[in-house]
C-alpha positions as CSV (number, residue, x, y, z in Angstrom):
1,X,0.0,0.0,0.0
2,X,1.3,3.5,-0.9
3,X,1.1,6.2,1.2
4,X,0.6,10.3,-0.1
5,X,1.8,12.8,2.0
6,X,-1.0,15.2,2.9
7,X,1.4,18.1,4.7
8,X,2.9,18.6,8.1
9,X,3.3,14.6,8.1
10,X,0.1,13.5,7.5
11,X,-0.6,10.6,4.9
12,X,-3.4,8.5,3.3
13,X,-3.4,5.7,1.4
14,X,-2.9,6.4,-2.2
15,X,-4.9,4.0,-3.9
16,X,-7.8,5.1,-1.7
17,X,-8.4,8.5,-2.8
18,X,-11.1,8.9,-5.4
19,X,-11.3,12.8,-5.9
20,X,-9.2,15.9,-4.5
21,X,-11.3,19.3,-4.7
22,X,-10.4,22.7,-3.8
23,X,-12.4,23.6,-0.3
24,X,-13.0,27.0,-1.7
25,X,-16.5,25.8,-2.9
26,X,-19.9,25.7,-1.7
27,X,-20.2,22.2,-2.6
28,X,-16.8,20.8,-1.1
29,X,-18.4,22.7,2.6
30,X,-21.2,21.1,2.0
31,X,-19.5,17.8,1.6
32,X,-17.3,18.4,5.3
33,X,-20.0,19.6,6.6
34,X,-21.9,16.6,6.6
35,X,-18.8,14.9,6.9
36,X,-18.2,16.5,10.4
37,X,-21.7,15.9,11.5
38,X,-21.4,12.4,10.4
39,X,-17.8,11.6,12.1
40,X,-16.7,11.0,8.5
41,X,-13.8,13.8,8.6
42,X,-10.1,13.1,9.2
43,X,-8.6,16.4,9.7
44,X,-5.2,16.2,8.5
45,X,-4.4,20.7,8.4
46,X,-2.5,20.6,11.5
47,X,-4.5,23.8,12.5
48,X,-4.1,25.2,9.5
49,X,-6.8,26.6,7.0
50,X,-7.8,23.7,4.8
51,X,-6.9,24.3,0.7
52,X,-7.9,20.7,-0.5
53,X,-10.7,18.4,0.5
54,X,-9.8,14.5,-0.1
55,X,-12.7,12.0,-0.9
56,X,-11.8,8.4,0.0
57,X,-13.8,5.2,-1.1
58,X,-14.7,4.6,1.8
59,X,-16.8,7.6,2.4
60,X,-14.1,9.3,4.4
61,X,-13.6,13.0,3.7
62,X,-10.0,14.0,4.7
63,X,-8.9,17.6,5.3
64,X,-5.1,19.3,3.9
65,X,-3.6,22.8,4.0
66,X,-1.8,21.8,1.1
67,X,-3.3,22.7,-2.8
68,X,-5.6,20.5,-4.3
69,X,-2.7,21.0,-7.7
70,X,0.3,19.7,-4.9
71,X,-1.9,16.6,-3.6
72,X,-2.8,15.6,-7.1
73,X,1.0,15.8,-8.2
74,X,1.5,14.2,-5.4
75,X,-0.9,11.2,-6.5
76,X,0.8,11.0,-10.2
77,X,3.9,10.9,-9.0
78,X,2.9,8.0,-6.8
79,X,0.8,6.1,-9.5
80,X,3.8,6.7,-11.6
81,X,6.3,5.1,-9.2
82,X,3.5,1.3,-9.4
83,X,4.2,0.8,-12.9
């Protein structure tokens, strides 16, 4: 299982993540909103403001301060390194 790091040391498994989406929209609150509510949210901004909302396959939504452009990079670079 690869692991992506999220920032400040913070990872999730590669493989899992089905979308990354800037938080900046109405729709992505929405979505960690009811994430929150649910105890669906993994929180992974260290405090920080989040920039990047991570949808796992599970149904887990996971927080990052880092860009949703760096966490997708991130994810190439990892499916890149499988083949």
């Amino acid at each position: 299982m690869r692991l992506v790091n999220i920032g400040f040391g913070n990872m999730v498994a590669a493989a899992r993540v089905m979308a990354v989406v800037s938080a900046d929209s109405a729709p992505a609150r929405r979505t960690v909103q009811d994430a929150r509510e649910e105890k669906r949210l993994i929180d992974g901004t260290a405090g920080h403001k989040a920039s990047s909302v991570l949808v796992l396959e599970n149904g887990m939504v996971a927080l990052s301060a880092l860009q949703a452009e760096t966490v997708a990079a991130r994810l190439q670079s990892e499916n890149e390194g499988e083949k």
